[in-house]
One Martini backbone bead per residue (centre of mass of N, CA, C, O) as a GRO file, in nm:
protein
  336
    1UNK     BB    1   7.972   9.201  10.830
    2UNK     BB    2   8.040   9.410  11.043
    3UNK     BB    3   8.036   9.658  10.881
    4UNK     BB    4   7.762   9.670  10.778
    5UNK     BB    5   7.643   9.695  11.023
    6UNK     BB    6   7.738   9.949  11.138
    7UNK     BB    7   7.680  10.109  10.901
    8UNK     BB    8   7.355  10.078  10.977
    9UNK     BB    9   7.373  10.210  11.250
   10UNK     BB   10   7.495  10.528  11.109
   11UNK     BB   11   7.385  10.561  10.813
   12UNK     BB   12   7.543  10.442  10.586
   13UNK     BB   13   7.465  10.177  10.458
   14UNK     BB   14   7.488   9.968  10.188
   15UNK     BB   15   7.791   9.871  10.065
   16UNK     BB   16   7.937   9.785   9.808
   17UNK     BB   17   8.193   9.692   9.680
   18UNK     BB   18   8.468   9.934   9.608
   19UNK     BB   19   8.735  10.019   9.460
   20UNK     BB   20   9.110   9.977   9.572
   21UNK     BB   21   9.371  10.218   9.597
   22UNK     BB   22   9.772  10.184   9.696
   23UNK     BB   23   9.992  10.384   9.733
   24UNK     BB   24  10.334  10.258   9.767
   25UNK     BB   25  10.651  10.350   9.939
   26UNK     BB   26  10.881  10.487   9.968
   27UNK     BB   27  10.981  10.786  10.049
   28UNK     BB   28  11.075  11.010   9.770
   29UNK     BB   29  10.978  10.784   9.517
   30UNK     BB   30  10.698  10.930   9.357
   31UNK     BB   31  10.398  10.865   9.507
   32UNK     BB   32  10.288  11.171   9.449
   33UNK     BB   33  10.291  11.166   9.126
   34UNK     BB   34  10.117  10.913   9.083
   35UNK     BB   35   9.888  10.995   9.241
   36UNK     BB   36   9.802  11.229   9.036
   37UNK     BB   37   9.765  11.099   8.793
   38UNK     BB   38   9.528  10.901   8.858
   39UNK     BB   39   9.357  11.149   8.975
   40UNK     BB   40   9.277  11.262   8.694
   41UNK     BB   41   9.068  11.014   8.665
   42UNK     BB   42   8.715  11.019   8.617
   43UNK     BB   43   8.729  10.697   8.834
   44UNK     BB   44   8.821  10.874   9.057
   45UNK     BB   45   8.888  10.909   9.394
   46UNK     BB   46   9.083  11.125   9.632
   47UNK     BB   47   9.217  11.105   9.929
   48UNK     BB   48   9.385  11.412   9.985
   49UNK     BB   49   9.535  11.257  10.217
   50UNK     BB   50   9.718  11.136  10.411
   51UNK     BB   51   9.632  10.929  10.684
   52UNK     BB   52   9.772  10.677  10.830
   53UNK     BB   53   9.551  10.436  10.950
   54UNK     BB   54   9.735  10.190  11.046
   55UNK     BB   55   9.923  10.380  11.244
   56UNK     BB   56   9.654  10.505  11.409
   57UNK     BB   57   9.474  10.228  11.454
   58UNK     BB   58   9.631   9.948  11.430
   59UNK     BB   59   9.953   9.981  11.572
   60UNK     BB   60   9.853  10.032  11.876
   61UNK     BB   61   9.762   9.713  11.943
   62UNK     BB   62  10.034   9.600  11.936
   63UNK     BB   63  10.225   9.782  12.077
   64UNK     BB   64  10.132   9.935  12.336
   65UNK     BB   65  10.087   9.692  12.537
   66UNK     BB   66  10.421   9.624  12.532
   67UNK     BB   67  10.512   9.843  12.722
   68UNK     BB   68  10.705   9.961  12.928
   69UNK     BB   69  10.818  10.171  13.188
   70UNK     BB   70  11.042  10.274  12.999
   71UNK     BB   71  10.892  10.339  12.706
   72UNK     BB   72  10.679  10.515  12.852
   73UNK     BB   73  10.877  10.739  12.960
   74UNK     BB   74  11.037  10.801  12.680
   75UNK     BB   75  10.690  10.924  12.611
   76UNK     BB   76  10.570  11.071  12.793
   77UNK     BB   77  10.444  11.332  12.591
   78UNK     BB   78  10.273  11.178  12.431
   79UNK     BB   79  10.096  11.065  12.622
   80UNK     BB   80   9.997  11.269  12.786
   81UNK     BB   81   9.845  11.414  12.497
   82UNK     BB   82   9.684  11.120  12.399
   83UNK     BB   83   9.587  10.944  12.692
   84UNK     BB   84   9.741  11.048  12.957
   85UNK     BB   85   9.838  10.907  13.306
   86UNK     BB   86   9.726  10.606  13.311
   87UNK     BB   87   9.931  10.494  13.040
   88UNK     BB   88  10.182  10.541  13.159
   89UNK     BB   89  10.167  10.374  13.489
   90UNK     BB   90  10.020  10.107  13.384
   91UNK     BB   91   9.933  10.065  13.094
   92UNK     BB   92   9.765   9.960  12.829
   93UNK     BB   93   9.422   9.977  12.711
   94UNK     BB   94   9.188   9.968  12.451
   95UNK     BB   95   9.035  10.256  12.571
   96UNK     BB   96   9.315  10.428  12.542
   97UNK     BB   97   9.307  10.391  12.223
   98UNK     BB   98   9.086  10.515  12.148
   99UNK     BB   99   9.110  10.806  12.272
  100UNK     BB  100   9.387  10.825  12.113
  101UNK     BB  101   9.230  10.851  11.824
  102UNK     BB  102   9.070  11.113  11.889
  103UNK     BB  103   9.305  11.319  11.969
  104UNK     BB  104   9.493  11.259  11.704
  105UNK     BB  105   9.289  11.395  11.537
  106UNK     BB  106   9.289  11.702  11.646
  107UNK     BB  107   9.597  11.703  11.610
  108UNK     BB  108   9.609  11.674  11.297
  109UNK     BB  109   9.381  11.899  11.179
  110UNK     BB  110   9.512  12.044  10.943
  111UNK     BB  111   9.618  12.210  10.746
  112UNK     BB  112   9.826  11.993  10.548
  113UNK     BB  113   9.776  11.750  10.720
  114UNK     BB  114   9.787  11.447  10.834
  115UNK     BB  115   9.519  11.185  10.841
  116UNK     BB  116   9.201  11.109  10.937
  117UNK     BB  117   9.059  11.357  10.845
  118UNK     BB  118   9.068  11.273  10.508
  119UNK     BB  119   8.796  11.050  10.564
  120UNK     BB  120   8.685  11.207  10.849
  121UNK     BB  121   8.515  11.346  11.078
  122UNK     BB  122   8.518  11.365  11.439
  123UNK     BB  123   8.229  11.284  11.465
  124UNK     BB  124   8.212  11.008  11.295
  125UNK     BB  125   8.462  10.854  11.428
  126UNK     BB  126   8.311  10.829  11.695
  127UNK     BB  127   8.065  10.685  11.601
  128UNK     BB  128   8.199  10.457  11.508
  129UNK     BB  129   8.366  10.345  11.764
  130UNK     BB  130   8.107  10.302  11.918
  131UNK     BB  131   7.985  10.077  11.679
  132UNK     BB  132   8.236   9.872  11.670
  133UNK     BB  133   8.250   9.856  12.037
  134UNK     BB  134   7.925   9.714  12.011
  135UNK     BB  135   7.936   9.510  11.773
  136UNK     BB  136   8.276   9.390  11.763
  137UNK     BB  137   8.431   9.186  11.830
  138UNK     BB  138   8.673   9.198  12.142
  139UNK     BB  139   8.954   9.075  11.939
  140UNK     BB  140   9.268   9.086  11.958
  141UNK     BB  141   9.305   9.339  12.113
  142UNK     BB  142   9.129   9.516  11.900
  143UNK     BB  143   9.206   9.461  11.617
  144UNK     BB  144   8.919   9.413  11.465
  145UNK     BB  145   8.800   9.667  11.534
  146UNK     BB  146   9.006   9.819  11.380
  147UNK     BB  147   8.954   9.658  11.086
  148UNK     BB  148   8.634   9.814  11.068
  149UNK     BB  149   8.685  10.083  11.131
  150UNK     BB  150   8.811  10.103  10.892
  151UNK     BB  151   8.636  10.044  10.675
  152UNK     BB  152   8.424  10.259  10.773
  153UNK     BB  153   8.583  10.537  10.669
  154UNK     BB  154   8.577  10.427  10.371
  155UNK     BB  155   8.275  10.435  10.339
  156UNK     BB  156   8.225  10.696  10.405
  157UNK     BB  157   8.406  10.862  10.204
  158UNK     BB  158   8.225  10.747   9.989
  159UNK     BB  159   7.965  10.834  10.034
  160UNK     BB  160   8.061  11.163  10.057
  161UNK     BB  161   8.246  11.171   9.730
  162UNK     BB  162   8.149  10.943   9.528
  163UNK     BB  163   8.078  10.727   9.331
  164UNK     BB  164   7.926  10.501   9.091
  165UNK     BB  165   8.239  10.300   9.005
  166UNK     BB  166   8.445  10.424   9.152
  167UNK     BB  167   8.772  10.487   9.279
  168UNK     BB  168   8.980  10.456   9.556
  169UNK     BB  169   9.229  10.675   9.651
  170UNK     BB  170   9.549  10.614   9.826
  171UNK     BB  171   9.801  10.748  10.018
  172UNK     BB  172  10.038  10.580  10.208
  173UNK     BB  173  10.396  10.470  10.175
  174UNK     BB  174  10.357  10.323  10.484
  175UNK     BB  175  10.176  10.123  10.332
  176UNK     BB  176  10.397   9.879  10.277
  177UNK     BB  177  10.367   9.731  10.544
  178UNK     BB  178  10.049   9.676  10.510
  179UNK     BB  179   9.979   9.515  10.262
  180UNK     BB  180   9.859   9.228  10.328
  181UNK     BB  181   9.653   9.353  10.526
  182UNK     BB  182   9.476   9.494  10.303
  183UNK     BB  183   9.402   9.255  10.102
  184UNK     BB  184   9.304   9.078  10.290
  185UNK     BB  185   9.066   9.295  10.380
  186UNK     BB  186   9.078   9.390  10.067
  187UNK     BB  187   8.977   9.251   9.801
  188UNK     BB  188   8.910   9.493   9.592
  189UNK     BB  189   9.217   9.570   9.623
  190UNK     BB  190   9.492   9.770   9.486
  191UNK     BB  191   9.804   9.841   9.440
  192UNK     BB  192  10.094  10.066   9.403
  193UNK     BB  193  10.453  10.028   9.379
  194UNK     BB  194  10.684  10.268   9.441
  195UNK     BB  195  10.996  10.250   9.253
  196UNK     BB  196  11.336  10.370   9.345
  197UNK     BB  197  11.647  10.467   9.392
  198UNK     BB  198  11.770  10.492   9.686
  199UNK     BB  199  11.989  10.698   9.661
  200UNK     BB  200  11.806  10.941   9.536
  201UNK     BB  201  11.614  10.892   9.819
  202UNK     BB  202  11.846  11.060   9.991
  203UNK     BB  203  11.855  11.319   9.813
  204UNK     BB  204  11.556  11.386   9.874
  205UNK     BB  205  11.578  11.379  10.204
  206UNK     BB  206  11.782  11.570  10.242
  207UNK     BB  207  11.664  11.827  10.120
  208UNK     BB  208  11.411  11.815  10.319
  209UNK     BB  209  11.552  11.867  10.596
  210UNK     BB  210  11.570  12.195  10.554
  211UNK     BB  211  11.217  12.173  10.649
  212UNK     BB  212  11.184  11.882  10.800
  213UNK     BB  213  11.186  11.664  11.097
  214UNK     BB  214  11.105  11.373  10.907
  215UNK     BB  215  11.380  11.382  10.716
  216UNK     BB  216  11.618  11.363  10.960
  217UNK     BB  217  11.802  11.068  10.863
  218UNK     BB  218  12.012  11.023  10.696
  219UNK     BB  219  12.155  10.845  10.459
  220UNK     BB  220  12.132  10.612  10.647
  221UNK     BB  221  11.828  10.617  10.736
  222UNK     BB  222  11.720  10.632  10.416
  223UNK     BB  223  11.832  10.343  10.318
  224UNK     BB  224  11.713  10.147  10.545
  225UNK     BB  225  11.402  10.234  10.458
  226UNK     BB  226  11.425  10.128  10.186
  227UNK     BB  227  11.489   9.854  10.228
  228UNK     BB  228  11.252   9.771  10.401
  229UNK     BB  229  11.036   9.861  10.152
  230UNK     BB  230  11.118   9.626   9.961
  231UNK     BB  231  11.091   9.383  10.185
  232UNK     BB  232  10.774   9.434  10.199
  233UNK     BB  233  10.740   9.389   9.885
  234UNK     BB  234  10.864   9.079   9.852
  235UNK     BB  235  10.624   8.953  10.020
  236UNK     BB  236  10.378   9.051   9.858
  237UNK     BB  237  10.495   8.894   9.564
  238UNK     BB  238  10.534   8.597   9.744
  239UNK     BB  239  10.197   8.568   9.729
  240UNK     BB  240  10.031   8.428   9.524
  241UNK     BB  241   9.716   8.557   9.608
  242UNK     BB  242   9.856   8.847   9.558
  243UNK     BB  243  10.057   8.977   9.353
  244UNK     BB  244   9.850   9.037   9.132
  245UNK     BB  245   9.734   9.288   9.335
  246UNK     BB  246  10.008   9.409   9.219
  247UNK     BB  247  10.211   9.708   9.106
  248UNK     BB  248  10.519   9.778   8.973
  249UNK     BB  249  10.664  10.096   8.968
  250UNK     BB  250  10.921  10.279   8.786
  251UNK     BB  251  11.025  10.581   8.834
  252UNK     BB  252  11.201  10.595   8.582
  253UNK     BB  253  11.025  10.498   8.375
  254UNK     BB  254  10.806  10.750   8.421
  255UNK     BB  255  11.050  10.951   8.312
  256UNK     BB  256  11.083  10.802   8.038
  257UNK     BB  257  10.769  10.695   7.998
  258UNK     BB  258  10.456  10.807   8.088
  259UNK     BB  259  10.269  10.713   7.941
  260UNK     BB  260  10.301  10.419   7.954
  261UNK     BB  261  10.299  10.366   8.230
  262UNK     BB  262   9.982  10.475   8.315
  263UNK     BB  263   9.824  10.273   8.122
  264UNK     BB  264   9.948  10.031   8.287
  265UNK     BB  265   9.805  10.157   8.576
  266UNK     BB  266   9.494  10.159   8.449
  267UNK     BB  267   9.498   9.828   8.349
  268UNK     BB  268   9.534   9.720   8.612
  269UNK     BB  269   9.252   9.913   8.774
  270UNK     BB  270   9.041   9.925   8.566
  271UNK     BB  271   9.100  10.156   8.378
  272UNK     BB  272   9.003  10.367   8.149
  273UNK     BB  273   9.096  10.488   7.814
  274UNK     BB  274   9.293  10.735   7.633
  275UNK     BB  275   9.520  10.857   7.465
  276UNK     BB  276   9.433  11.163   7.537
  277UNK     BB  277   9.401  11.150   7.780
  278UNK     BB  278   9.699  11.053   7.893
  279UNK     BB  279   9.826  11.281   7.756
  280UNK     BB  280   9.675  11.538   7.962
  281UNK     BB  281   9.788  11.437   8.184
  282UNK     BB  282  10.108  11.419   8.161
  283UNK     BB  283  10.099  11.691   8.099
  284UNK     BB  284  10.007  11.813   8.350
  285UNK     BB  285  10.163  11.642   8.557
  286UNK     BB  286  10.440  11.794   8.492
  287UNK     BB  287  10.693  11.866   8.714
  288UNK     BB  288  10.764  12.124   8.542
  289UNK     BB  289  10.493  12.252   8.661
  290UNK     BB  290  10.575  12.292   8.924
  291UNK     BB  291  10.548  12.465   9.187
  292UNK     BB  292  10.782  12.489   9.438
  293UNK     BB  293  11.044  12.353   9.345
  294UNK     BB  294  11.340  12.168   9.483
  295UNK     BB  295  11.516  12.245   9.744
  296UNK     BB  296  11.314  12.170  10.037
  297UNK     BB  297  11.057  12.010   9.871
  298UNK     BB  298  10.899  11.855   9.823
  299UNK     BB  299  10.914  11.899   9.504
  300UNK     BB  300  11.128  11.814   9.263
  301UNK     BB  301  11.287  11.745   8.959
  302UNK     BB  302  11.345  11.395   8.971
  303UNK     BB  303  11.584  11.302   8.908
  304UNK     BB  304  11.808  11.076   8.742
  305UNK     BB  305  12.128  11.040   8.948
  306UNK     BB  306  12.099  11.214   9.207
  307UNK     BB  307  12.388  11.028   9.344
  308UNK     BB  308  12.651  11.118   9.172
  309UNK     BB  309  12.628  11.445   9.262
  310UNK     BB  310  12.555  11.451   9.603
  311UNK     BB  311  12.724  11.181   9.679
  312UNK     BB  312  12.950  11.061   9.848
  313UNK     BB  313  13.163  10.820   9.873
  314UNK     BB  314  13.063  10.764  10.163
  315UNK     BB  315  12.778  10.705  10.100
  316UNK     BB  316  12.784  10.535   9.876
  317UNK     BB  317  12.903  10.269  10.045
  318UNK     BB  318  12.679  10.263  10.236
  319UNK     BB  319  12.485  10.158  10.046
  320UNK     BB  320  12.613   9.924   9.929
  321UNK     BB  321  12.644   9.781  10.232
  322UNK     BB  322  12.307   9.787  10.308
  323UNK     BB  323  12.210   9.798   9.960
  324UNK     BB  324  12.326   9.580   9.755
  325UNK     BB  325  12.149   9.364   9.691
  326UNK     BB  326  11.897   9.535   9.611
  327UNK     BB  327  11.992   9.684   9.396
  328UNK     BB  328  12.061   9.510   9.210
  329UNK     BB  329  11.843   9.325   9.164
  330UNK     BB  330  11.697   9.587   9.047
  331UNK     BB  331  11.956   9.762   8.815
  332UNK     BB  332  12.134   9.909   8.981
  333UNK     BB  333  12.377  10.060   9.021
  334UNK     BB  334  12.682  10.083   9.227
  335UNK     BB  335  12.845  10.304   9.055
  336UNK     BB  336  12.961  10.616   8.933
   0.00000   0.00000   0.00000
């Protein structure tokens, strides 16, 4: 209902709920594979990049006023690029942290970056926020306002990308994090999520490290990650009223008939195909013809069981130790 009223407010019109597909899963995983493929689908409009709309707008509510000030001191570089000076010294209140989400929104425009700019431009973000916190009860220290945000941005991307009747497709892997409350709020949106065997997914983030500095944390934090991301998904499958509205696709399955798990895919978010189609996406998605891929590239060669080949003994043995429990359960096997 708040958002309906902020849409009319800044010129949006009333939208319809329009079907919301969010692709997670640990990153590394196959995510963007996956996203490629569906949105080959002519009933898909897919927002270009990586969001992170709940990491940029919804989690400052939760963590930054509980920060003290050993740990805002920590991040002090941060904070003054993106806050300024004054929640430094005092600690957040909701103002500042509306302001740090325009000016993250500024610092992060750039050519391929991930960020706000993929749903909103910054002129319309201003509007948004001036009408959610003129409109919408300033309640839960500002949670309220972020999940309407959050619903106005993706309104606009639809009014101003979409047509009447296609599903809105984004990719950010770690909002399997947020997997529960997305659901909670978009009715209409359902998940797709994207399991890869975790070793693997240590051997993709180690290549990638060799260019990226958010993929260098070592084996061990990518199996850590792995195994976190695994039992965000196991919450939200185990919620009777969310669970339907999940499907889990194994990056493997896809990788061994990949018509047939996309099929699949098509089938859970209610998009219509044909055999034809289907042929012709997977054709063209086939990873082997990306170009630019290999070792230290976003996509690598994708195969199964790198993790036989590229890890020691000794990171091996420490997956077993870190997420061997979640390995088996998933039936992945545990030795060389």
């Amino acid at each position: 209902m708040h958002t309906q009223t902020v849409n009319n407010h800044v010129g949006m019109g009333r939208l319809a709920p329009y079907p919301k597909l969010f692709v997670v899963g640990c990153p590394r995983s196959g995510t963007s594979w996956v996203t490629s493929l569906i949105s080959a689908h002519p009933g898909v409009v897919t927002v270009p990049r990586e969001t992170h709309v709940y990491r940029l707008v919804y989690e400052p509510f939760i963590e930054l006023p509980k920060w003290n000030w050993q740990q805002r001191l920590r991040s002090w570089k941060g904070i003054l690029r993106r806050y300024g000076l004054k929640p430094l010294l005092f600690g957040f209140l909701p103002r500042d942290i509306w302001q740090g989400i325009l000016r993250e929104h500024q610092i992060l425009n750039r050519p391929n970056s991930h960020g706000l700019h993929g749903l909103v431009n910054h002129r319309d973000l201003k509007a948004l926020i001036e009408a959610i916190r003129r409109e919408v009860p300033d309640t839960d220290g500002g949670l309220l306002q972020a999940e309407e945000l959050i619903a106005a941005m993706f309104d606009r991307f639809f009014e101003q990308h979409g047509k009447p009747g296609q599903t809105v497709l984004e990719k950010t892997p770690m909002h399997i994090r947020y997997a529960e409350q997305i659901l909670w709020r978009f009715p209409e949106a359902r998940i797709v999520e994207v399991v890869r065997d975790g070793r693997d997914v240590c051997v993709s983030y180690n290549a990638l490290a060799q260019r990226e500095r958010w993929a260098r944390i070592g084996t061990v934090g990518a199996i850590r990650r792995w195994k976190q991301c695994v039992e965000w998904g196991d919450i939200i499958r185990e919620r009777p009223g969310l669970s339907p509205r999940v499907y889990t696709v194994r990056y493997e399955s896809l990788k061994a008939d990949p018509e047939r798990s996309l099929q699949q895919i098509f089938q859970f978010a209610s998009l219509e195909w044909t055999e034809g189609q289907i042929e012709a996406i997977v054709a063209a998605g086939d990873i082997r013809r990306v170009q630019q891929k290999g070792n230290g590239q976003y996509v690598r060669s994708g195969s199964v069981g790198d993790w036989q080949k590229h890890l020691s003994e000794a990171e091996i043995a420490m997956c077993s130790e870190i997420a061997g429990e979640q390995l088996m359960r998933l039936g992945y096997i545990t030795k060389r």
